[in-house]
C-alpha positions in Angstrom: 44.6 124.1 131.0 45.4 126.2 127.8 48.6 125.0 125.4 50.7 127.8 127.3 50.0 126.4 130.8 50.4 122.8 129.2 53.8 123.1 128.2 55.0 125.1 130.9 54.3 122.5 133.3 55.6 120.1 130.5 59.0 121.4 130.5 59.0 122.2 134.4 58.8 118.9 135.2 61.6 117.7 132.6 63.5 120.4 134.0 63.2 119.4 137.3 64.8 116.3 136.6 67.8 117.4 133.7 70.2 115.5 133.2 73.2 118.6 133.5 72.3 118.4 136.7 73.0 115.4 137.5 77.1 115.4 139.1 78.2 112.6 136.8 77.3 115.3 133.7 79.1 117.9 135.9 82.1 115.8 136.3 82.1 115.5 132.8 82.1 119.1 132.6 84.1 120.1 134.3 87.3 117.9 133.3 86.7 115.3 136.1 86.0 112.2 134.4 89.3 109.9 133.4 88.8 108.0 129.6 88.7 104.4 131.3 85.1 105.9 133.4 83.9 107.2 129.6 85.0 104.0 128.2 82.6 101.9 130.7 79.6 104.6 130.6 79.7 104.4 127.0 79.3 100.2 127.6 76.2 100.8 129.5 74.5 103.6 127.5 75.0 101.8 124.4 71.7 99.7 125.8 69.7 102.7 125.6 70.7 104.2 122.2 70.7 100.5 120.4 66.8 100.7 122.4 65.8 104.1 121.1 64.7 103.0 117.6 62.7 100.5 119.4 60.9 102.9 121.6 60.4 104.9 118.9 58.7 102.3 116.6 56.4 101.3 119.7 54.7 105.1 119.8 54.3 104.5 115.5 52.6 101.4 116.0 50.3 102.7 118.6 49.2 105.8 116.9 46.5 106.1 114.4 47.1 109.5 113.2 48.6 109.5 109.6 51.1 113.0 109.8 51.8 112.1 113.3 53.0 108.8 112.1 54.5 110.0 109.3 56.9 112.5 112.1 57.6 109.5 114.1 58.5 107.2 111.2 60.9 109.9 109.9 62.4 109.8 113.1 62.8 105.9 113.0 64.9 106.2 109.5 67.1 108.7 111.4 67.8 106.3 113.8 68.4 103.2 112.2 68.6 103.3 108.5 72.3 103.1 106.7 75.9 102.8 107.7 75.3 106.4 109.5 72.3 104.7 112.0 73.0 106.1 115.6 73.8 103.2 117.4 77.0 102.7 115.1 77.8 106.4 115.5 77.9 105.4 119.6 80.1 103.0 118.8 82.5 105.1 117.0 82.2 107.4 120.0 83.0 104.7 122.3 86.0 103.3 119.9 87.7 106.7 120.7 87.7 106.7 124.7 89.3 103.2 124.5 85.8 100.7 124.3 86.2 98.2 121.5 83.3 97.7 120.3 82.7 94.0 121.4 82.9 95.0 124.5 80.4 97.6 124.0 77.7 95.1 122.2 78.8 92.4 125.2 78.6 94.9 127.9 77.7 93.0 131.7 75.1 95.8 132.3 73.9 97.1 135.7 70.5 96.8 137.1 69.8 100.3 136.9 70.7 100.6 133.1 68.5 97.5 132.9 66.2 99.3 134.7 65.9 102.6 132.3 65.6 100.8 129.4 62.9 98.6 130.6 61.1 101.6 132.0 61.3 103.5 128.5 60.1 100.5 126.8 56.9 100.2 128.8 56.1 104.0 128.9 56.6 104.2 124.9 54.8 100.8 124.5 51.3 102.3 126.4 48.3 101.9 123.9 47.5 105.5 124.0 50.7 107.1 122.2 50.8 110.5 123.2 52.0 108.7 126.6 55.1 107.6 124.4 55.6 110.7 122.6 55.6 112.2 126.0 58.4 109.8 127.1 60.0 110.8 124.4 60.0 114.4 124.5 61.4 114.0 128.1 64.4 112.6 126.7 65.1 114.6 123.6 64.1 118.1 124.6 67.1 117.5 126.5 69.8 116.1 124.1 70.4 119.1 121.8 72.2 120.7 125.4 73.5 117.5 126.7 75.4 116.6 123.1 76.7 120.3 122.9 78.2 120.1 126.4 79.7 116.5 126.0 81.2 117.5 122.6 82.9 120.1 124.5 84.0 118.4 127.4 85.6 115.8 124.9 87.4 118.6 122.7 88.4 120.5 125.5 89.6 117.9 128.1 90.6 114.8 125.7 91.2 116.3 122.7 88.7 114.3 120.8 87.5 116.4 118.2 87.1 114.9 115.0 84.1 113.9 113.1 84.4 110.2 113.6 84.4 109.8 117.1 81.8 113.0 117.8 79.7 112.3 115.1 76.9 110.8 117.6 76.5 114.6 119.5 77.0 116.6 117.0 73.9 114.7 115.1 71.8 114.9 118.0 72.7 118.6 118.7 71.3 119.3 115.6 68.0 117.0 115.0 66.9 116.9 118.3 65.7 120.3 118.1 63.3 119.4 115.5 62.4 116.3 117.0 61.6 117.7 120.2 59.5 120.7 118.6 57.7 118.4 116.5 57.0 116.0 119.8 55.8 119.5 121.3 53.4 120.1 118.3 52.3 116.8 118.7 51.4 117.0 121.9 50.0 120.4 122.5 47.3 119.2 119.1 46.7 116.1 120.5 46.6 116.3 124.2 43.0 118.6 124.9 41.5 117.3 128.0 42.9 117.7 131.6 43.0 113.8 131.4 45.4 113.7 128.3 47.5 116.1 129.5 47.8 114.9 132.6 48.7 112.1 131.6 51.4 113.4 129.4 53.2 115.0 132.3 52.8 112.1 134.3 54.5 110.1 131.4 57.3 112.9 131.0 58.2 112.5 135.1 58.8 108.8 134.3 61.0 108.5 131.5 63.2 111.9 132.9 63.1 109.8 136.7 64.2 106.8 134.5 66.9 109.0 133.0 68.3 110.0 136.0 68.4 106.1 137.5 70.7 105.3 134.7 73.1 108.3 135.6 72.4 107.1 139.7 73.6 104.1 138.5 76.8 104.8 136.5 78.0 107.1 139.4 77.5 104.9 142.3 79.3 102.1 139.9 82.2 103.9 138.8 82.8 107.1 140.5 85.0 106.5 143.6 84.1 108.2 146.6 87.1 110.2 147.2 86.1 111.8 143.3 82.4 112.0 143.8 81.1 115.7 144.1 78.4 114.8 146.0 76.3 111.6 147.3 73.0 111.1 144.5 70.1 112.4 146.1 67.8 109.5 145.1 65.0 111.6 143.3 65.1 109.1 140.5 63.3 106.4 143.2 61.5 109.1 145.0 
């Protein structure tokens, strides 16, 4: 298939599994969410964002193209380097919906967060990397949308609004949408057989199905039935 017909199915089938669709994102949307459910979510997704800079190091040291390195390892020092790193800017965030941050770095985590990271560590860990930059465009093509909406829902139904405790979104809002074009660029220059690209997708499905475990799992745990919108549909197993 040409670049056009490579992305389109590319982003159809991280579309097909967003996370905004997902009902605990709409809860959170929509005002439906209390701060003690935000506290405990932000305990479990601390796994994955304290995991991130892993999974990104993993693609680096699998790839043996110097300017795609280069991208990824910029990407790394975003993510970990100084007193700004992300996973203290989640921890911040979680500080200000009532999680200290022991409790955070402690957390008892469930088997499906277990489960996400586990499954992003293995499909950014395959030798052939643009498997892993796949997995990781699945996830960030998303975030730029996901962090605006959040930092809304916050401001507008908690009034949390200051730099401290948003500091995490409004980051990701912004450098996301290079990350994720530069992931695209990556892929489109890299990926040129049927094979490669195939694979790609196939890696992309994975990570966004791993994605939407973790959310499965955070609504069947603390969403009580009488709040749920609607039962999870299971797609993430499917």
């Amino acid at each position: 298939m040409n670049d056009a017909e490579f992305v389109k199915r590319l982003n159809e089938t991280v579309d097909r599994y967003a996370m905004l669709t997902h009902p605990f994102y709409q809860m959170w949307n929509e005002g439906k969410l209390t701060k003690e459910i935000l506290a405990e979510y932000a305990r479990q997704y601390y796994a994955h964002v304290k995991a991130f800079p892993t999974y990104v190091s993993a693609v680096h040291s699998n790839c043996d193209d110097l300017p795609t390195r280069q991208i990824l390892l910029d990407n790394l020092i975003e993510e970990e380097k100084g007193d700004e790193n992300h996973p203290e800017l989640w921890l911040r965030f979680a500080e200000s919906v009532g999680a200290d941050r022991d409790s955070v770095k402690n957390a008892e985590l469930l088997g499906s967060t277990e489960a996400t990271v586990a499954t992003l560590k293995r499909l950014t860990s395959e030798l052939d990397y643009r498997s892993g930059v796949a997995a990781l465009y699945a996830y960030e093509s998303q975030i730029p949308e996901v962090s605006r909406t959040k930092r809304a829902g916050l401001k507008k139904f908690f009034g949390i609004d200051d730099e401290r405790s948003v500091s995490f979104f409004s980051v990701h809002e912004a450098a996301d949408i290079y990350h994720r074009n530069a992931e695209l660029e990556i892929l489109t220059k890299s990926c040129t057989t049927k094979e490669s690209q195939e694979n790609a997708i196939a890696s992309a499905e994975k990570a966004s199905r791993a994605l939407l475990k973790f959310l499965d799992g955070i609504y069947e745990a603390l969403i009580p039935l009488e709040m749920r919108m609607c039962e999870v549909t299971e797609i993430a197993s499917a």
